[in-house]
C-alpha positions in Angstrom: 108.3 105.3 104.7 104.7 105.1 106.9 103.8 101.7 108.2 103.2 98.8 105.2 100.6 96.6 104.8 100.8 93.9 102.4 97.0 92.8 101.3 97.0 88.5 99.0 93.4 89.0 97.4 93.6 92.7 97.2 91.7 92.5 93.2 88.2 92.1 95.3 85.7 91.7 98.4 87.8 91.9 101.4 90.9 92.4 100.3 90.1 95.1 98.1 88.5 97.2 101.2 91.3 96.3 103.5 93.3 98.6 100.8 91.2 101.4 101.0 91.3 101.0 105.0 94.1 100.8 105.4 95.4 103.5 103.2 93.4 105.9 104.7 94.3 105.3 108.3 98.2 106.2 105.8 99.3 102.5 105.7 101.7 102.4 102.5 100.5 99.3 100.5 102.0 95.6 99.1 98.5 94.4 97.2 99.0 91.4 95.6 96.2 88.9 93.4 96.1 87.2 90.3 94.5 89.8 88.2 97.5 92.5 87.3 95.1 94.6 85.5 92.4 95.1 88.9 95.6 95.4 91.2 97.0 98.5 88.5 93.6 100.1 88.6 93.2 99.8 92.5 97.1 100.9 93.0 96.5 104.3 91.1 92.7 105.0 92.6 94.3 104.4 96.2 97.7 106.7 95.3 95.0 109.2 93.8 92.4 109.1 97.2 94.8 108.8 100.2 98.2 110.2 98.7 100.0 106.8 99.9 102.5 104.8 98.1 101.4 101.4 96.7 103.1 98.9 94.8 101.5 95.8 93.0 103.1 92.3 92.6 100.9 89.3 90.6 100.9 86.3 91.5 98.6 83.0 92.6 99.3 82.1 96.1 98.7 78.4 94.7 101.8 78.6 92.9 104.9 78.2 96.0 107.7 79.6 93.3 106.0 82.5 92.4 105.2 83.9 95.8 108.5 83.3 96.6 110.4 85.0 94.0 108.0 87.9 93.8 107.9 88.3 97.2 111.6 88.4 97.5 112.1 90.9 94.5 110.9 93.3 96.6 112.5 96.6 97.6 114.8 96.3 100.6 112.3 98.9 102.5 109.3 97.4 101.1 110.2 94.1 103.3 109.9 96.7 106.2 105.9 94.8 106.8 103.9 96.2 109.8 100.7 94.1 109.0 100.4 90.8 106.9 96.6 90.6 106.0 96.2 86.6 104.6 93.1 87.6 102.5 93.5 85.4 99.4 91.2 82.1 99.7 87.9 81.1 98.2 85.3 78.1 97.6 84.3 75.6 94.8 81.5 74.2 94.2 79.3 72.9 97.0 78.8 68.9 96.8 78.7 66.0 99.1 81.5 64.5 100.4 80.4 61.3 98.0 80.5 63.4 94.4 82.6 66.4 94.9 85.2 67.2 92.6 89.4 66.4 92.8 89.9 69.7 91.1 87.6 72.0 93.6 89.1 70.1 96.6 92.9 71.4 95.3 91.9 74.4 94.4 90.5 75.0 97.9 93.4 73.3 99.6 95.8 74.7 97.8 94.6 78.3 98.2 93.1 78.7 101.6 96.0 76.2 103.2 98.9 76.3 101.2 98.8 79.8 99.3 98.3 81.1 103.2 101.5 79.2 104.4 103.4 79.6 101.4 102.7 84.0 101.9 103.1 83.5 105.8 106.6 81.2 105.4 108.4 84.4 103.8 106.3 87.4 105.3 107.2 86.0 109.1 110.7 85.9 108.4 110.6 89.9 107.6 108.9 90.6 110.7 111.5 88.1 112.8 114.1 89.8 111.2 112.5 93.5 111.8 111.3 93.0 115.3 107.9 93.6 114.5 104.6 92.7 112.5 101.3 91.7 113.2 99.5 88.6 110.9 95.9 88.4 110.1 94.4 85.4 109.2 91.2 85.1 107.5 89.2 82.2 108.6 85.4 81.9 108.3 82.6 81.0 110.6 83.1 77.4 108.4 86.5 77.1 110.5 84.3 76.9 113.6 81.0 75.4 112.4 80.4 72.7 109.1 77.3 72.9 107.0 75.5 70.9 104.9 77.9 70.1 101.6 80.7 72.7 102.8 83.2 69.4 103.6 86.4 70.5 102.2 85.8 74.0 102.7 85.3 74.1 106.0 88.5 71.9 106.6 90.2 74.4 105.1 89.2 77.1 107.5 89.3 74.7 110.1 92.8 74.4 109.0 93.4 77.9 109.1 91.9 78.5 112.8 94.5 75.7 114.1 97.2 77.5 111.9 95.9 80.6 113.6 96.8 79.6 117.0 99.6 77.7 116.2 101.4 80.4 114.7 100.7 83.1 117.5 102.4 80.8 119.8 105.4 80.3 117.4 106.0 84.2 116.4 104.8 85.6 120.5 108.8 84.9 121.2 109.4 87.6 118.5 107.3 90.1 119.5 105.2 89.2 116.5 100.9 89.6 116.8 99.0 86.9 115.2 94.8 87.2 114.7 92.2 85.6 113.0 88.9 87.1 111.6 86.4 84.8 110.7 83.4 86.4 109.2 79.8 84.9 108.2 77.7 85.3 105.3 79.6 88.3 103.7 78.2 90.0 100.2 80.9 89.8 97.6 82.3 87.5 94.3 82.9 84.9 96.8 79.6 82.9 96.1 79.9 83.7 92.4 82.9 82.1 92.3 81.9 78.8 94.3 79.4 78.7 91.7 81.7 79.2 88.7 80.4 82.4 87.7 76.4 81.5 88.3 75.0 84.8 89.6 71.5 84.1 89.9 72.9 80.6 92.3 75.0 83.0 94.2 72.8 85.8 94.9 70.1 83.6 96.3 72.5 82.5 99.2 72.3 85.9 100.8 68.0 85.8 99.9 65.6 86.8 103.1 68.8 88.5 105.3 71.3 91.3 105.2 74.4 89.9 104.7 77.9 91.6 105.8 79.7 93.8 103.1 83.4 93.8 102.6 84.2 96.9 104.5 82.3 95.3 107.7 85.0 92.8 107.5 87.6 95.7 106.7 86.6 97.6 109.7 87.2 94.6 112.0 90.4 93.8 110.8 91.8 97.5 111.5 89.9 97.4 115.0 92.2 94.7 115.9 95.4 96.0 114.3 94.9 99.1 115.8 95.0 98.2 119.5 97.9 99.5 121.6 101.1 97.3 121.5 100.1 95.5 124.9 96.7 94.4 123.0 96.3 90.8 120.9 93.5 90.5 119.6 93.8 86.0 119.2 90.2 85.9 117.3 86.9 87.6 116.4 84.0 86.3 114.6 81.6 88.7 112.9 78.3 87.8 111.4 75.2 88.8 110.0 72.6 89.5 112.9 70.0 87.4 111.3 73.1 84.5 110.8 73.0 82.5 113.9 74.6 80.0 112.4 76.3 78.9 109.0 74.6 76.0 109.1 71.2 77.6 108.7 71.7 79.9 106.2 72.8 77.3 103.7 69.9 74.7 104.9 67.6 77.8 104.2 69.4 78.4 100.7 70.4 75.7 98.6 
């Protein structure tokens, strides 16, 4: 087989770029989301377009059993992972502290923190066990800066920058790369889904600037994967050039 990747959030955004990157630099392909039907439809577009082997497998990273088990089904040679990218996460809502909602806060917590541990916990233990692997870790510029209502949010990527580090020092004994992207104010379903589904909310948060596209993201992720085997690339953070901060888009729109 070529090299693997194994995309969580392929259905979308990101993750769904990271596919087509990564199949046509000939990556063979683990994507994996909640919606089977988009993962199909992306699984025979990407066989179709780069002539690479792709297999699907449905799940919510939320749920610890199911990543587990459907992880584990896998393939013997399918478990042979050259690149973990931790894609899956997402935002609800965007309250004070004061009135926000349980439910958004578990959803966040448990995707963004848990789902990412939970995918990481079995994935690592492949690349111990194979002597190789390289994990990349999508934070956000909300890991390294908070804004106005984005409390539990940013936690959560502040959560996943320490997780960042802390795992590159835990997996460098095995030969094992660890990175963390952390892009700005990117273009896709994320603010749609923050806002349950409210377009004409979501669309205003990118209002007055250019925003980052998925494949901006994409691109960065393979620019780190693809340096030599001496190279780590520990972190990059990629924004908007009219983003200075996250803290000023959001004071600008909402």
């Amino acid at each position: 087989m070529s090299k693997i990747a194994l995309i969580t959030g392929a259905t979308a955004g990101i993750g769904e770029a990271c596919a087509h990157v990564f199949a046509r630099e000939r990556y063979d392909l683990i994507i994996t989301g909640r919606r089977a039907d988009r993962l199909e439809k992306l699984a025979k577009q990407l066989k179709t377009e780069y002539n690479v082997e792709v297999i699907t497998s449905s799940f919510d990273v939320r749920n610890r059993e199911d990543v587990i088990s459907r992880l584990e089904e896998l393939p013997p040679e399918w478990k042979k992972v050259n690149v973990l990218i931790n894609n899956a996460g997402l935002s609800q809502g965007l309250d004070p502290i004061q009135s926000g909602s349980y439910d958004d806060w578990e959803t966040m917590i448990d995707t963004n923190v848990k789902g990412l541990l939970y995918v990481s916990r079995v994935v690592s233990n492949w690349m111990i066990s194979n002597g190789f692997g390289h994990i990349v870790n999508l934070g956000s510029v909300a890991g390294k800066e908070v804004y106005p209502n984005g409390n539990v949010y940013c936690a959560t990527k502040h959560a996943v920058d320490a997780l960042n580090k802390a795992m590159r020092i835990d997996l460098l004994q095995y030969g094992i790369k660890v990175t963390a992207v952390h892009p700005g104010a990117v273009e896709t379903e994320f603010s749609e889904v923050r806002f349950k589904g409210d377009k004409d909310r979501a669309k205003k948060v990118y209002a007055g600037f250019e925003p980052l596209v998925a494949l901006d993201i994409a691109e960065t992720i393979w620019f780190a994967v693809s340096r030599p085997a001496h190279v780590n690339i520990n972190e990059l953070i990629v924004m908007p050039t009219a983003q200075a901060t996250a803290t000023n888009i959001f004071r600008k729109n909402n």
